[in-house]
C-alpha distance (Angstrom), angle and dihedral (degrees) to the residues before:
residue distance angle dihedral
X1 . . .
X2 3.61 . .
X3 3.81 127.1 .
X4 3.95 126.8 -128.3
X5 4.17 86.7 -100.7
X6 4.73 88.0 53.9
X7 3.29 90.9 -98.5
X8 3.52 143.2 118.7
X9 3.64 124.3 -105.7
X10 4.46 116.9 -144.4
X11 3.29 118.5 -170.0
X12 4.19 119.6 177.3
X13 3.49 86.2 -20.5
X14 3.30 106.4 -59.8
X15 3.97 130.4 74.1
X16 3.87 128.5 -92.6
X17 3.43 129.7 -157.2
X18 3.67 110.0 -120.4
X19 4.08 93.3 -124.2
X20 4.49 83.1 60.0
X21 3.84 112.8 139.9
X22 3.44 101.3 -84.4
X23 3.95 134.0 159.5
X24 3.68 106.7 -101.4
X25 3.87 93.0 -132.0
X26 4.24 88.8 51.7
X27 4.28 80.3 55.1
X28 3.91 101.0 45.4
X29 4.68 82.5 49.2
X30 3.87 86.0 50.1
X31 3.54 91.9 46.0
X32 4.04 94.9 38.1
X33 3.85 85.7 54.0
X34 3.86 95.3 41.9
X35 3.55 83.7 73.1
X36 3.20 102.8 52.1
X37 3.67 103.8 54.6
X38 3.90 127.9 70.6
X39 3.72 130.5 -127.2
X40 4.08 96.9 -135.8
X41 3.59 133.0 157.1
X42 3.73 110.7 -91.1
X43 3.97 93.5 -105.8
X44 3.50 87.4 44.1
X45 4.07 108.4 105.6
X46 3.11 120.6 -116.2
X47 3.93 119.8 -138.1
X48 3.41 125.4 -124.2
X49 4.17 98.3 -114.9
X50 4.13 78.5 63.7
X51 3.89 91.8 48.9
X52 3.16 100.8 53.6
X53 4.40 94.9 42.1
X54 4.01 71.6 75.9
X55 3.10 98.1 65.5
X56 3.64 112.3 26.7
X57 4.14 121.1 75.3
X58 3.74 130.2 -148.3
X59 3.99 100.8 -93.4
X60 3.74 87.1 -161.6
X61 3.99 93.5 62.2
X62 3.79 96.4 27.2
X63 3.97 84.1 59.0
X64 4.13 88.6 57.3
X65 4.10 93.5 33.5
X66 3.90 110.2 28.5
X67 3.59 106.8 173.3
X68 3.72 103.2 -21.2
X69 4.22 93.1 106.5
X70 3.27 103.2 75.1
X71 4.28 94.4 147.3
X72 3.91 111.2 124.3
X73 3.96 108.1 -127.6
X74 3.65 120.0 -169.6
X75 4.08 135.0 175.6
X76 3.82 118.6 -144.6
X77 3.34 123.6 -178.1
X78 3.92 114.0 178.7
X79 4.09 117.4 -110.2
X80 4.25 88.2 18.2
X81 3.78 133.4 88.6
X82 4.26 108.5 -85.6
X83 3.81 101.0 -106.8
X84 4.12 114.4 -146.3
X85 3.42 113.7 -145.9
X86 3.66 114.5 -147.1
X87 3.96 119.0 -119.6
X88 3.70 117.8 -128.4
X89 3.90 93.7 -102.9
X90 3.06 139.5 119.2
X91 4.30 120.9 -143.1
X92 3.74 97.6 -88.5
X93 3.80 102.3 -121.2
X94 3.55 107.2 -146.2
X95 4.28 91.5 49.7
X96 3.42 79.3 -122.2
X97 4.00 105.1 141.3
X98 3.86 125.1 12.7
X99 3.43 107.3 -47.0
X100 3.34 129.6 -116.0
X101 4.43 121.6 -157.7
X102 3.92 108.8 -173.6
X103 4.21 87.0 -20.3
X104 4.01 90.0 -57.0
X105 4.02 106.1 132.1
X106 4.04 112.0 -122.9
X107 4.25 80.4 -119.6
X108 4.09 86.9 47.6
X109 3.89 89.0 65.1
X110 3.34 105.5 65.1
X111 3.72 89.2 38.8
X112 3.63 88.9 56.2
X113 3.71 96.0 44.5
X114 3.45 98.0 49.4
X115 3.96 86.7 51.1
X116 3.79 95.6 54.3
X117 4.41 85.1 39.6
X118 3.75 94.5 -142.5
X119 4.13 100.6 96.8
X120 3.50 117.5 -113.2
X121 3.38 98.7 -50.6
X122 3.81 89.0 70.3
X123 3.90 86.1 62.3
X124 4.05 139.2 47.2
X125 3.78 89.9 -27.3
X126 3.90 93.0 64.7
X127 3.37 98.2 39.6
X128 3.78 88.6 48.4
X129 4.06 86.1 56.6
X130 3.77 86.9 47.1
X131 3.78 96.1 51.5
X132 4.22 86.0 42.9
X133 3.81 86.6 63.7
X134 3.72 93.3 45.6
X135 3.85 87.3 45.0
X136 4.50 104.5 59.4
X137 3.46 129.8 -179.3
X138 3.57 102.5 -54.5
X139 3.80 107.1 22.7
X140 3.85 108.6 137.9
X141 3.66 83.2 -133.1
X142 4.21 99.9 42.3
X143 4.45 79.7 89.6
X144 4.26 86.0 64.9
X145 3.87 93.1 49.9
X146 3.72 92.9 48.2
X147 3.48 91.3 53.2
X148 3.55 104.4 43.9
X149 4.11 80.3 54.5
X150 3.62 87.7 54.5
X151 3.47 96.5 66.6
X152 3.96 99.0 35.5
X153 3.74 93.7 65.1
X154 4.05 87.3 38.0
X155 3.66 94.6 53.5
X156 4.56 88.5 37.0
X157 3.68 81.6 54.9
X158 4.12 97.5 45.2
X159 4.30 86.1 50.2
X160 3.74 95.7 38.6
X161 3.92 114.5 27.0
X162 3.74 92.5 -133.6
X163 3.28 124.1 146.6
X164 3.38 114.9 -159.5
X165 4.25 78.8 69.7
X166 3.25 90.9 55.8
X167 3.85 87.1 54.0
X168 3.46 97.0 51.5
X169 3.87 91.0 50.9
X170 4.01 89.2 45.9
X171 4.52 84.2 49.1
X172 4.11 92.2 44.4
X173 3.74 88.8 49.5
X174 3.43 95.7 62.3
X175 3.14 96.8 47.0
X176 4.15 89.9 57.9
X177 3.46 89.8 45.3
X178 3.74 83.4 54.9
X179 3.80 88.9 59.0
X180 3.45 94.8 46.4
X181 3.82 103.8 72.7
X182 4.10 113.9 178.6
X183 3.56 106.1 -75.3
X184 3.65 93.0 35.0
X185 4.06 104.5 120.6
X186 4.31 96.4 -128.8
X187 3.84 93.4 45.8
X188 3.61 86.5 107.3
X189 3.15 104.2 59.4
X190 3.73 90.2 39.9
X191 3.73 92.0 61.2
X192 4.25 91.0 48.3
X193 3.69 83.0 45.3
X194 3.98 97.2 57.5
X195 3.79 91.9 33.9
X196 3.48 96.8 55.4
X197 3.95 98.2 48.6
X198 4.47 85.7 48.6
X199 3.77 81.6 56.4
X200 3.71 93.4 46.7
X201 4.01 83.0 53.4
X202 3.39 95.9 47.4
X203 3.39 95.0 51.3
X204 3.35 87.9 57.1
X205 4.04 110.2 35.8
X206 3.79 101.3 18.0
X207 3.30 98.1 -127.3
X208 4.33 105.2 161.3
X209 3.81 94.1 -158.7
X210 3.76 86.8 57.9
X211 4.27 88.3 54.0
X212 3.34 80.5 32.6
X213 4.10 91.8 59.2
X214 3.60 88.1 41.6
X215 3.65 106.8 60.5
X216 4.08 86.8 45.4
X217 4.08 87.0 56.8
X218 3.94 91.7 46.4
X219 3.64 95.1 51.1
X220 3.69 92.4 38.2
X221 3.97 84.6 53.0
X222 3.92 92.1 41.9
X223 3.48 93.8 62.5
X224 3.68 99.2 54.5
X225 3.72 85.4 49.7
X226 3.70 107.9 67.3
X227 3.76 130.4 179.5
X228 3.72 108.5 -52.9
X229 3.78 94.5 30.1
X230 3.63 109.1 154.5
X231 4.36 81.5 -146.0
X232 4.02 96.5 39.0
X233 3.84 91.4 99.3
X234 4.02 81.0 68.2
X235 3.31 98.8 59.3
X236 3.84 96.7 37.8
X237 4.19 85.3 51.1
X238 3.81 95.6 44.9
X239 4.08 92.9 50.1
X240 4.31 93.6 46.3
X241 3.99 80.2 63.8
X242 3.40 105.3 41.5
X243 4.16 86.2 52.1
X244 3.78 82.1 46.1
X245 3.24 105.7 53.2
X246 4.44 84.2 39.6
X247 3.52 82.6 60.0
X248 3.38 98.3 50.9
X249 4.06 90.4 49.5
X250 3.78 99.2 43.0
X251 3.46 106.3 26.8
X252 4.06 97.1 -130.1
X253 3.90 109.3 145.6
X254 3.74 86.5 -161.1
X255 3.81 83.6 75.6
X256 3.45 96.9 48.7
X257 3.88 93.1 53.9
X258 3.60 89.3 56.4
X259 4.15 88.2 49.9
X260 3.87 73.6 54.2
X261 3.48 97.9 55.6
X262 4.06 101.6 28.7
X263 3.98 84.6 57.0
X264 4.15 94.7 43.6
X265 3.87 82.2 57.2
X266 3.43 95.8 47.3
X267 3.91 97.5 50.7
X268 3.66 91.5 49.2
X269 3.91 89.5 58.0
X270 3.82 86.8 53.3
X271 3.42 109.4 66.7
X272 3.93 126.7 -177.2
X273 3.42 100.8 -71.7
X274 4.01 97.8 38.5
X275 3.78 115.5 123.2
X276 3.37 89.5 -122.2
X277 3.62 114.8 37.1
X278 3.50 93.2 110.0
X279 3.48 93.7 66.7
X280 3.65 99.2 49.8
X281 3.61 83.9 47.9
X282 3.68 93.9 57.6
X283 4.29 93.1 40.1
X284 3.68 88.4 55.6
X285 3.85 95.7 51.3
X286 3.85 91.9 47.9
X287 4.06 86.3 55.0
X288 3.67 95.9 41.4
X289 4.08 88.6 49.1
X290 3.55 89.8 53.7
X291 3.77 91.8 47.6
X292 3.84 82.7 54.2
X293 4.10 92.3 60.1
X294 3.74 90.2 44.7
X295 4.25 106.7 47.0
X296 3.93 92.7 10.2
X297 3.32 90.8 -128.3
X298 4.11 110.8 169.2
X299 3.41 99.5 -162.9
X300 3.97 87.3 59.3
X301 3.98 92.9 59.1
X302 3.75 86.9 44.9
X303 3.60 96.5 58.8
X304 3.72 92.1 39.8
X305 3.74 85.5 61.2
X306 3.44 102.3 51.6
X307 3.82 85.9 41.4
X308 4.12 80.3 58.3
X309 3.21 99.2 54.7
X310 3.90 100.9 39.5
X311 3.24 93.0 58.6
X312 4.19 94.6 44.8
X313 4.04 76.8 57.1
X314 4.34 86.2 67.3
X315 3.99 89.7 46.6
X316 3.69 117.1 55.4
X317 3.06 131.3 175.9
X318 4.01 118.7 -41.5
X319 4.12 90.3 25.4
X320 3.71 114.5 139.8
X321 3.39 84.8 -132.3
X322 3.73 103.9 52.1
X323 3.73 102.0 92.6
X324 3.87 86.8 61.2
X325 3.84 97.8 59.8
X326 3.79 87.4 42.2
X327 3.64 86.7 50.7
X328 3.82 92.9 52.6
X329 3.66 100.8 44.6
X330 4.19 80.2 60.0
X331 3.50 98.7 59.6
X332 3.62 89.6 42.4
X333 3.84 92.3 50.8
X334 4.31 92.0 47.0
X335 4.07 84.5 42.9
X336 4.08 84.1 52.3
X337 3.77 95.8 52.0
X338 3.79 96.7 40.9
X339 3.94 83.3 56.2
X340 3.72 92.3 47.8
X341 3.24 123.7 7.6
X342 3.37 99.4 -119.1
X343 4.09 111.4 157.8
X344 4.03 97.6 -152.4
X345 4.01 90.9 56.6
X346 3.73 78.5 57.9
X347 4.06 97.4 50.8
X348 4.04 76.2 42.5
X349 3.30 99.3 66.3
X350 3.68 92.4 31.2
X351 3.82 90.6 65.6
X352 4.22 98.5 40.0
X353 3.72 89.1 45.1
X354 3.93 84.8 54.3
X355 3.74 89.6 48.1
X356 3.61 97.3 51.6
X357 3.95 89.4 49.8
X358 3.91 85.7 52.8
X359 3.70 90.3 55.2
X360 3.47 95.4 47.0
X361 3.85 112.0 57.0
X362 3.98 130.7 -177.6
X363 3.70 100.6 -56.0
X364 3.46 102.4 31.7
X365 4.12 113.6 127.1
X366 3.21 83.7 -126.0
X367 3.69 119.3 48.6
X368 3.60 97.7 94.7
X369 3.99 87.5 74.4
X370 3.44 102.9 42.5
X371 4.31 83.0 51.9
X372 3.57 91.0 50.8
X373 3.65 93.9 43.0
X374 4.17 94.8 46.3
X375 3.74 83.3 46.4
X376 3.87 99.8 54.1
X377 3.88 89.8 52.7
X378 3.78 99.7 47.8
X379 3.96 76.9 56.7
X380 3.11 93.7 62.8
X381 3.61 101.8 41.7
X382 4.17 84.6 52.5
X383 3.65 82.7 55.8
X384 3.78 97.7 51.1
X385 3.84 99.2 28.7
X386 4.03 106.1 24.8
X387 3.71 97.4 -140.9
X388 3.65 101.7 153.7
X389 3.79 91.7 -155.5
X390 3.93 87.6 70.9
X391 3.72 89.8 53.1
X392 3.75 94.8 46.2
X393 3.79 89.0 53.3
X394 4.10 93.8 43.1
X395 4.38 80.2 56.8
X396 3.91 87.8 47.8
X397 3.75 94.2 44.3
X398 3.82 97.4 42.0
X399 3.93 94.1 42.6
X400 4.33 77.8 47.2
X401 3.96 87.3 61.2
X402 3.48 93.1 40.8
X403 4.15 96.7 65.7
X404 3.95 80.7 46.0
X405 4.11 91.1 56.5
X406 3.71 100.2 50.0
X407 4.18 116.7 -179.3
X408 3.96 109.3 -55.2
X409 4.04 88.9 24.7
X410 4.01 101.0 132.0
X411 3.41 87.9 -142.7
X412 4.03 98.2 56.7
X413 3.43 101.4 99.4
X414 3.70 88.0 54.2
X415 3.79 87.4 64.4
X416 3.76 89.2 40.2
X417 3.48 99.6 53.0
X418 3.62 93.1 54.5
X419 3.60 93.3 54.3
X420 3.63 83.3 58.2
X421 3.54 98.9 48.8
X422 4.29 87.7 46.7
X423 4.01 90.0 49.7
X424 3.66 87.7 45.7
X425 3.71 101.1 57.3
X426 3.70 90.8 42.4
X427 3.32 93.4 67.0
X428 3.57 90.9 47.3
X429 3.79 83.8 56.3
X430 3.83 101.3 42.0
X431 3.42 105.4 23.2
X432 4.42 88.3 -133.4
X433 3.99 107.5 149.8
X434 3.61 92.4 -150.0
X435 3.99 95.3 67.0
X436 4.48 82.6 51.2
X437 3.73 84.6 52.9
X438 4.00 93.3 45.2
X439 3.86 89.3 49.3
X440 3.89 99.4 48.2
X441 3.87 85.2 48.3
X442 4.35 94.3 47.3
X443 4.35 83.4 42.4
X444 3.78 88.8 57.6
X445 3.50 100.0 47.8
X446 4.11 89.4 45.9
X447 3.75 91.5 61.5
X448 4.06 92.2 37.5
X449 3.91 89.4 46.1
X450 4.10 85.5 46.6
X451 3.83 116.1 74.4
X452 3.91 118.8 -135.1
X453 3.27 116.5 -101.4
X454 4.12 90.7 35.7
X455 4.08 112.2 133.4
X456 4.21 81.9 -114.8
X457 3.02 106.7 54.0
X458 3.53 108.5 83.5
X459 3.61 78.7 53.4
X460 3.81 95.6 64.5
X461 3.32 95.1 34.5
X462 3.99 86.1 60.6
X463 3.80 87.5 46.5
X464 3.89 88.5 58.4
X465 3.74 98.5 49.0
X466 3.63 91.1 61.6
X467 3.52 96.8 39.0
X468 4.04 90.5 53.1
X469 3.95 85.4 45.2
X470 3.78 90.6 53.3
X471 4.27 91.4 50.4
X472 3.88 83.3 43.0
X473 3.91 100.8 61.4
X474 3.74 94.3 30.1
X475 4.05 79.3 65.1
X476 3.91 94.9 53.2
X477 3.77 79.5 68.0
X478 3.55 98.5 59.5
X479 3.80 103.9 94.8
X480 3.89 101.9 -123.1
X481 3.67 100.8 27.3
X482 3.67 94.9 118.4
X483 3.57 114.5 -63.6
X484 4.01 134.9 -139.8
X485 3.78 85.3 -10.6
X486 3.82 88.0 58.4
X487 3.99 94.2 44.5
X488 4.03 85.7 50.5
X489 3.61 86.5 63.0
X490 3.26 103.1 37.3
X491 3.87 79.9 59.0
X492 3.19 96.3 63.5
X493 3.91 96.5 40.5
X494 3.74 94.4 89.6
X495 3.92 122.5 -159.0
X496 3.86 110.4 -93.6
X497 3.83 106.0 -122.8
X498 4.05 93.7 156.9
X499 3.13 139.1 17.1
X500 4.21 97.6 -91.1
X501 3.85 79.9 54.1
X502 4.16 97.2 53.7
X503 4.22 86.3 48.5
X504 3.55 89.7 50.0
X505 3.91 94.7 42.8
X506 4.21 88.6 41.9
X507 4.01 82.9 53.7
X508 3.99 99.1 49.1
X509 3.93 92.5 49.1
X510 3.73 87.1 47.3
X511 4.09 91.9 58.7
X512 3.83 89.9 35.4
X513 4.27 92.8 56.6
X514 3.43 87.0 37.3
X515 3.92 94.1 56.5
X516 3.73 78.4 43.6
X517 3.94 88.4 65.6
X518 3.41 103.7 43.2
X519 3.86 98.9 57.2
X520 4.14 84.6 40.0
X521 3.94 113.8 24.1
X522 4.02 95.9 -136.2
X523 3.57 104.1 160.7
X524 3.99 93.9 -163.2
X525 4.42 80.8 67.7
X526 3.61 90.7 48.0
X527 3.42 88.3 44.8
X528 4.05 92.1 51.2
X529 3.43 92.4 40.3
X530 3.74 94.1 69.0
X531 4.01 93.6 42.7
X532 3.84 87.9 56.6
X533 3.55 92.7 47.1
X534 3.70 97.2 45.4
X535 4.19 79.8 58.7
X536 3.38 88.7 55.7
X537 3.43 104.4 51.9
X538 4.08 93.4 40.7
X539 4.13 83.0 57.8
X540 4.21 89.6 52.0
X541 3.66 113.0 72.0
X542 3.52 118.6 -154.3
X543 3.86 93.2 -90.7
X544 3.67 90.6 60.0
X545 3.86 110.7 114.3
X546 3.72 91.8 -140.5
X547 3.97 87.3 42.6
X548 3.77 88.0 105.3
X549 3.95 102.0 35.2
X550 4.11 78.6 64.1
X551 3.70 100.0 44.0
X552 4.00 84.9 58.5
X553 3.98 101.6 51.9
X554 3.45 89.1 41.3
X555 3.96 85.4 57.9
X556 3.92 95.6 44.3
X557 3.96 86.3 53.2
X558 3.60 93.1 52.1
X559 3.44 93.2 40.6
X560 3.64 89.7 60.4
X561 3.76 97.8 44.8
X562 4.01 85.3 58.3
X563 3.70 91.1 53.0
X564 3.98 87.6 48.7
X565 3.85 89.4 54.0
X566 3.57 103.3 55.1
X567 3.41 121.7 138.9
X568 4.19 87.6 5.4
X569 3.99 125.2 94.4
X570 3.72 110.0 -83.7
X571 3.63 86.8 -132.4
X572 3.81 95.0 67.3
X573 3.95 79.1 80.7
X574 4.05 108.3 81.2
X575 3.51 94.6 178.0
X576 4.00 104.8 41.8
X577 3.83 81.8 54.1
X578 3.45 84.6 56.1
X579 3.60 99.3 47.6
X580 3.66 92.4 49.8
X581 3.66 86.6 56.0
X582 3.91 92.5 49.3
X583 4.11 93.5 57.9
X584 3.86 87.4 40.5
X585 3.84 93.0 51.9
X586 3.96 87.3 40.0
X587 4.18 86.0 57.7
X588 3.67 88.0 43.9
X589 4.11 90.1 55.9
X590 4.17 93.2 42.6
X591 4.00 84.1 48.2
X592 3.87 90.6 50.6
X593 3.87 91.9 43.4
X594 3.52 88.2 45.4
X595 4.01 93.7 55.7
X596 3.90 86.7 50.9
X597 3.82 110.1 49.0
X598 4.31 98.6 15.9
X599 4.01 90.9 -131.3
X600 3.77 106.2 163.1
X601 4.45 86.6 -146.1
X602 3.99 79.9 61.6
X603 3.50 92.1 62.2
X604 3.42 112.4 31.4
X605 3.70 84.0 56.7
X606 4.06 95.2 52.1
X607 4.16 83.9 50.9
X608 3.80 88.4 49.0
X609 3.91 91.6 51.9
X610 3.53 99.8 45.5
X611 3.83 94.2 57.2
X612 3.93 94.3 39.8
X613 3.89 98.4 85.5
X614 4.33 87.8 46.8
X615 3.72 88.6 52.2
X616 3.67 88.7 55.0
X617 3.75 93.9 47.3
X618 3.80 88.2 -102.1
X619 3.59 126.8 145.6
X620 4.88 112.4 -162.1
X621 3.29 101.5 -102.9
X622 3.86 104.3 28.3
């Protein structure tokens, strides 16, 4: 069917008569836009005012639709350049739905990238940049240009997992929010904009001024949505993740009943029927399920299912969002059976953890999760079951993550720490002292590859402890390795079944290497010595009762590692450095805590921790 201009109107592929059911505001944007772009030949330039009609909605119609058109509408008139005409819509701020960047779907750009074969750049990203330089400092249209950047290099980042986009979205942000001054009628959306892409980055880099940054834009954004806000829901949706994710880097439950409540509010603004309900649906279940690990509270992971599944109900099949509720509904199945016991939530998460892999194929940002995820429950099913196949593939899987999480990857010692786990139950299985060896090594490099203060961590660290108290015991066994003296301390080396347990067991290997080095100066025990007790003292807070009894031994080790280096480069010493970087990174995280929740313990602490290493005659990074 031919369109008013001759030419031929696509739509998803396919072609639409131009009397289709459509909303009558998502006609008058076509037609508003229609008349703002040129039919040219293709090396015809195009002028700036046309330029920048791709990247700048209607605000009068994006006020009454938001993000809700999220159809791809192009004109294409045989022998001239294809013309996109821009949706009515507005980037949704909170990434919340499918995306839309000057009206071009998220799914639209790499459709039209591949067509032009140059990557995205050769598509709205470049003529974005082009339309930047046509728009200075100044230019009543320079705020449409920044914001059509803003959610390129958002939705480049969402496809591709590369940060430098995610960068460049976080930089052009600012520089709409700039634009946006209070009083300015987008500011709103500007600040959900900016927020959400800091939370994308602290999601993935952990930086706390970047949550920090966030919550500040959400509330700032809140406010100028009050109750009945057609936009509130964004607000409400972008501060249940920030407390989420603060949760999951502090450890405060306080935050995680606001994520609670912040996502409760949010759902109720979304009714059935509201483009994106299923989201809220499947951001409540994620903060519900985590309120299930913490308080164990059944009826939590109940309603997180159902939550699941409701919202797979608004994405079928061939959704971009389809993997994720697929990907929920796992975790909520493996949190089920480690609850109960129950062998079908296993098979359960077996088979959605297998779907979400299908979904997501070798290049797909996200493949490295759903690995590590599919991995974690064929574990378990090892565990419960002992097929070694499931194991075998768990090794394959994990070692598959791994080449995706190369060295500086924040998510490496994800990938390592399930190596560890693999190695560790195959020597459980087999009895082979190589695989205990390969699983102490992939448990060190975990907690090394994890920063302190990171919500894993203490995880890892765990991990270790009984790995280390595995190795130990299987050397009481070695005739020769020391004898009753050795079975005396191995007495008193108890098996770490918590966390209290893996400080204590950290602590007695410490004092056991380190009565190791003084009968036979070997600096590599000396050197352990400290690493283990550094562990130990990271897993005892400051309330602790033997908090203080580990602060001192860990001093006496150092003490005597300084005394060993005399007249030598501190920096011969690999693991002091590291230590010294372990109590500086600890005062780091008591200085962050103490800028959240004000507790005078927090602080004192971070004060102690920064002067510790001078005391010692230690310089950060010795």
């Amino acid at each position: 069917m031919t369109s008013e201009a001759g030419g031929e109107v696509v739509r998803q592929g396919t072609t639409t008569r131009r009397n289709s059911k459509r909303p009558r505001e998502v006609v008058e944007g076509i037609k508003g836009r229609r008349g703002n772009v040129e039919i040219r030949k293709t090396a015809h330039p195009v002028p700036s005012y046309v330029k920048a009609s791709l990247s700048s909605p209607r605000p009068a119609i994006c006020e009454r639709f938001g993000a809700t058109v999220r159809e791809k509408t192009r004109i294409r008139i045989p022998g001239y350049e294809e013309k996109i005409v821009v949706s009515p819509a507005l980037i949704d701020p909170t990434r919340d739905s499918l995306v839309t960047v000057g009206g071009i779907t998220t799914n639209e750009w790499e459709e039209g990238s591949a067509r032009l074969g140059s990557g995205l750049e050769a598509g709205p990203s470049k003529s974005l940049h082009a339309a930047l330089d046509l728009h200075p400092p100044g230019h009543p249209l320079r705020f449409w240009s920044l914001n059509g950047l803003v959610g390129c290099y958002s939705s480049k980042y969402k496809h591709h997992g590369i940060l430098a986009d995610l960068d460049q979205a976080v930089n052009f942000g600012r520089g709409v929010l700039e634009l946006c001054p209070p009083g300015h009628p987008h500011r709103d959306l500007s600040l959900n904009s900016l927020a959400a892409d800091l939370w994308e980055r602290f999601e993935k880099l952990t930086i706390v001024s970047d949550l920090d940054e966030a919550f500040e834009l959400h509330r700032a954004a809140l406010d100028l949505h009050p109750l009945g806000h057609p936009h509130r829901s964004w607000s409400l949706h972008g501060l249940a993740l920030c407390y989420s994710s603060r949760y999951s880097y502090q450890g405060a439950v306080a935050d995680l009943e606001e994520a609670v409540k912040f996502g409760r509010a949010a759902l109720e603004l979304r009714p059935p029927g509201h483009p994106s309900r299923d989201v809220s649906l499947d951001n409540l279940a994620s903060v519900l399920r985590k309120r299930f690990k913490q308080l164990a509270a059944v009826r939590d992971l109940n309603e997180a299912l159902d939550l699941h599944r409701a919202a797979l109900d608004l994405r079928p099949p061939g959704h971009p969002l389809w993997s994720w509720s697929l990907h929920g509904l796992a975790l909520c199945y493996s949190s089920r059976y480690n609850s109960q016991g129950v062998v079908t939530d296993l098979e359960e998460a077996v088979k959605f953890g297998r779907a979400v892999l299908a979904l997501r194929p070798p290049g797909h940002p996200n493949r490295d999760v759903s690995l590590c995820i599919l991995a974690t429950v064929l574990l378990k099913r090892f565990k419960r079951l002992a097929m070694v196949c499931d194991l075998d593939e768990a090794l394959e899987l994990h070692r598959a993550a791994l080449d995706l999480h190369p060295p500086g990857h924040p998510d490496r010692s994800w990938s390592l720490n399930g190596l560890a786990l693999c190695y560790s139950s195959r020597y459980d299985n087999q009895g082979v002292v190589a695989d205990l060896e390969e699983a102490a090594m992939f448990a060190h490099a975990a907690v090394e590859s994890c920063p302190v203060g990171h919500p894993d961590r203490a995880i890892y660290l765990y991990n270790l402890s009984c790995t280390l108290w595995r190795k130990f015991h299987q050397q009481i066994l070695i005739p020769g390795s020391g004898g009753a003296r050795l079975v005396r301390r191995a007495a008193l080396i108890l098996h770490p079944k918590n966390n209290a347990r893996a400080a204590s067991s950290f602590h007695a290997l410490s004092l056991h290497l380190w009565d190791k080095f003084r009968k036979q100066p070997v600096i590599d025990d000396l050197d352990n010595a400290i690493c283990l007790a550094t562990y130990a003292l990271e897993l005892r807070l400051p309330k602790h009762r033997l908090y203080a009894v580990s602060v001192e031994h860990l001093a006496v080790f150092i003490r005597e590692r300084v005394q060993r280096l005399q007249g030598t480069n501190l920096n011969e010493s690999v693991m002091l450095g590291r230590a010294v970087e372990a109590l500086c990174a600890i005062g780091h995280f008591f200085r962050d805590r103490f800028q959240t929740h004000h507790a005078l313990a927090d602080l004192n602490e971070a004060i102690r921790f920064s002067v510790f290493p001078a005391r010692l005659g230690l310089k950060a990074g010795a």
